[in-house]
C-alpha positions in Angstrom: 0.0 0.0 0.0 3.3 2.4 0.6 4.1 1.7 -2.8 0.9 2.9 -4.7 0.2 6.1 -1.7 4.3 6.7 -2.8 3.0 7.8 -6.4 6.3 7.4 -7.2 6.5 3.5 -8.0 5.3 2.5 -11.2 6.1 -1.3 -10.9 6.4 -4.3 -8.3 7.7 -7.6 -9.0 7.2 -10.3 -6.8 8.9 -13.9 -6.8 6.8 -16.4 -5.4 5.8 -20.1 -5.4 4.3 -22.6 -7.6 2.9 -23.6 -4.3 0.8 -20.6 -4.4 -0.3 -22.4 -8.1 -2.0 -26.0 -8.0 -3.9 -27.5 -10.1 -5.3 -29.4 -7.9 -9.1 -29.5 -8.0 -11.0 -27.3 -4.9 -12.4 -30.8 -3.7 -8.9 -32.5 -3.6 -10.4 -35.4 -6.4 -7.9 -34.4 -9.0 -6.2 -32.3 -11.1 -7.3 -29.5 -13.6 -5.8 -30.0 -17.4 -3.9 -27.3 -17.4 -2.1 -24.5 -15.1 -3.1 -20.9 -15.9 -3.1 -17.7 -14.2 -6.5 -19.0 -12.5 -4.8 -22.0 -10.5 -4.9 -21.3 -6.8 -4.1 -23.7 -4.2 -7.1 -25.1 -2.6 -6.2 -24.2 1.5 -9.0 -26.4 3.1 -7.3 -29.8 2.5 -4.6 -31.6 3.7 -2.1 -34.3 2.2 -0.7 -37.2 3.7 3.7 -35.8 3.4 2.5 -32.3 4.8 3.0 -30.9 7.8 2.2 -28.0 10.0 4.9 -25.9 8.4 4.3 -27.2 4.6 0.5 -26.8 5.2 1.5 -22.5 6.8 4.2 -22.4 4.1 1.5 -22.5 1.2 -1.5 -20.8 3.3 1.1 -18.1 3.7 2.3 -18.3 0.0 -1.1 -18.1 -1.3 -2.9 -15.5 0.3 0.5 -13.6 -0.2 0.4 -13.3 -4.0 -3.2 -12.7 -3.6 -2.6 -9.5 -1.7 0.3 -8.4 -3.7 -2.1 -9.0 -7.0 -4.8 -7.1 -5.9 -2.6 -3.6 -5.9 -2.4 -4.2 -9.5 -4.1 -1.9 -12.1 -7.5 -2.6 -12.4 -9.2 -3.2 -15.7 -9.3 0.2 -16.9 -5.0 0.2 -16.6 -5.1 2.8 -13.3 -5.6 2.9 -9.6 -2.6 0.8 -9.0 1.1 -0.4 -10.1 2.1 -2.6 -12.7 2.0 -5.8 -10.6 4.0 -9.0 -11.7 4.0 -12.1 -10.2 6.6 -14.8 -10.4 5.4 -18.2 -9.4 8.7 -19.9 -9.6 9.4 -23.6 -9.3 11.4 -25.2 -7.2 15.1 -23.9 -7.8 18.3 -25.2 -9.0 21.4 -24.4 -10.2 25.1 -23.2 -9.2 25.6 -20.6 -6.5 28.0 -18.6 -5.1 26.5 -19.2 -1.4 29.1 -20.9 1.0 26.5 -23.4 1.4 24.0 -25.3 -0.5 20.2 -23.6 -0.6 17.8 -25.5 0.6 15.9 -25.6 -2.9 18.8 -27.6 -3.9 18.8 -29.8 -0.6 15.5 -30.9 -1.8 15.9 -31.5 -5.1 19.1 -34.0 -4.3 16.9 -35.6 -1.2 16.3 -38.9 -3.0 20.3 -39.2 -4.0 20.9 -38.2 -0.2 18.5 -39.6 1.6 17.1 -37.1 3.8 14.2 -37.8 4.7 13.4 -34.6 5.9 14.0 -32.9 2.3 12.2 -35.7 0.9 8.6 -35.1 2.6 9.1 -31.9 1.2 9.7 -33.6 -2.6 6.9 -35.8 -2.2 4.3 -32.8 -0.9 5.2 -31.0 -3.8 4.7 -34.0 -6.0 1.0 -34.1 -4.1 0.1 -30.9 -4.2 0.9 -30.2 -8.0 1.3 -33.4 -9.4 4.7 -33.4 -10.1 7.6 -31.3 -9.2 8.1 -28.1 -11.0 11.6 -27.2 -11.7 13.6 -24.1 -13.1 17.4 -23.4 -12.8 18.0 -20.3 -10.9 19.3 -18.5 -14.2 15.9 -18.8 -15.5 14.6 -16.7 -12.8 17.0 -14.4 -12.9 16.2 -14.1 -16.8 12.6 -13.7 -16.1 12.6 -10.8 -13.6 15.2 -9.0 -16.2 12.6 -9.6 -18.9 9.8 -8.0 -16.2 12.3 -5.0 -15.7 12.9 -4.3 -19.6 9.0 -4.1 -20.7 7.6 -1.0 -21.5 4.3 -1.6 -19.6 3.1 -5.6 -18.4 0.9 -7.2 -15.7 0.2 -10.7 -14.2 1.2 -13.6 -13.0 3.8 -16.0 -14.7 4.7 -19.7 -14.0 8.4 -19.9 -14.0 8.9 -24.0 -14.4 11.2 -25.2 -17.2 9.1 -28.4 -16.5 7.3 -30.7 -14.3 8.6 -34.0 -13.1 7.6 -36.7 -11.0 9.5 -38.5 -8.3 9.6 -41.6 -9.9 11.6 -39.8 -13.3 14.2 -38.3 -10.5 14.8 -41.5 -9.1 15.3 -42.6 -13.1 18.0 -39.9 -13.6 19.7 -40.1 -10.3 20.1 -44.0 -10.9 20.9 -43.6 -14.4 23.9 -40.7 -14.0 24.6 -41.5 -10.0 25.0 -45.3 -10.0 26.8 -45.9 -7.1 24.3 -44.2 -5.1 21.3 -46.1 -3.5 18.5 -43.9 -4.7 14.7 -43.1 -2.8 12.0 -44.4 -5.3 8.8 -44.7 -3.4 
């Protein structure tokens, strides 16, 4: 709200979650056939990997971007700032960091076998039906993109594609033989 009484901001970009972005039917029977702009994470229901801090994590996610969307322009293109979204995926990549991020601690959960990381994997795999991915250069790419246009709005899925557990598993055991790898 600081941002549109400023009258000096034109634009906000946000990074978010795909978490924020299921597919998953209101009712918890299934998926939708497609992900769009309209895919909001049903908060009533609850999955057998989650937890109390998965189940918060994408409550808070959720009604997050929902706030931060509805300062956006309205239909008319005024009474608000250019409002972007970024839903990203779960992220990977190389990194300066003197540590690994915990993005990446999940992805590698089924070579490592932490279990901890892995509930995390396999929520993700319930709640959207299979992992979204992205490489952290692809992010970075996208909010440039957001920065350069003369004038854009909305909310964008940034996933360079969806996976399931099961085709991890397949890679890891394929490229990391000598590793015993998670495949439930």
């Amino acid at each position: 709200m600081s941002c549109v009484r400023s009258g000096t901001m034109r634009r906000l970009i946000y990074t978010g979650t795909v978490v924020s972005a299921s597919t998953l039917m209101e009712d918890g029977s299934g998926f939708k056939d497609f992900i769009d702009e309209t895919c909001w994470t049903p908060l009533n229901l609850s999955f057998p990997y989650s937890d109390s801090f998965l189940r918060n994590y994408a409550e808070s996610k959720t009604l997050t971007e929902k706030e931060i969307l509805s300062y956006g322009t309205d239909a008319n293109g005024t009474d608000g700032l250019e409002v972007i979204s970024l839903a990203a995926g779960l992220v990977g990549g190389e990194t300066l960091l003197p540590y690994t991020p915990s993005s990446v601690v999940v992805l590698i959960s089924q070579l490592t076998n932490n279990e901890d990381m892995y509930q995390i994997l396999r929520y993700l795999e319930e709640l959207l039906g299979k992992v979204p991915i992205v490489h952290i250069d692809d992010i970075c790419e996208a909010q440039i993109f957001c920065m350069e246009q003369p004038s854009i709005n909305g909310r964008f899925l940034c996933a360079s594609c969806y996976i399931s557990l099961a085709e991890i598993a397949s890679y890891y055991q394929q490229h990391f033989p000598e590793f015993h790898v998670k495949q439930e």
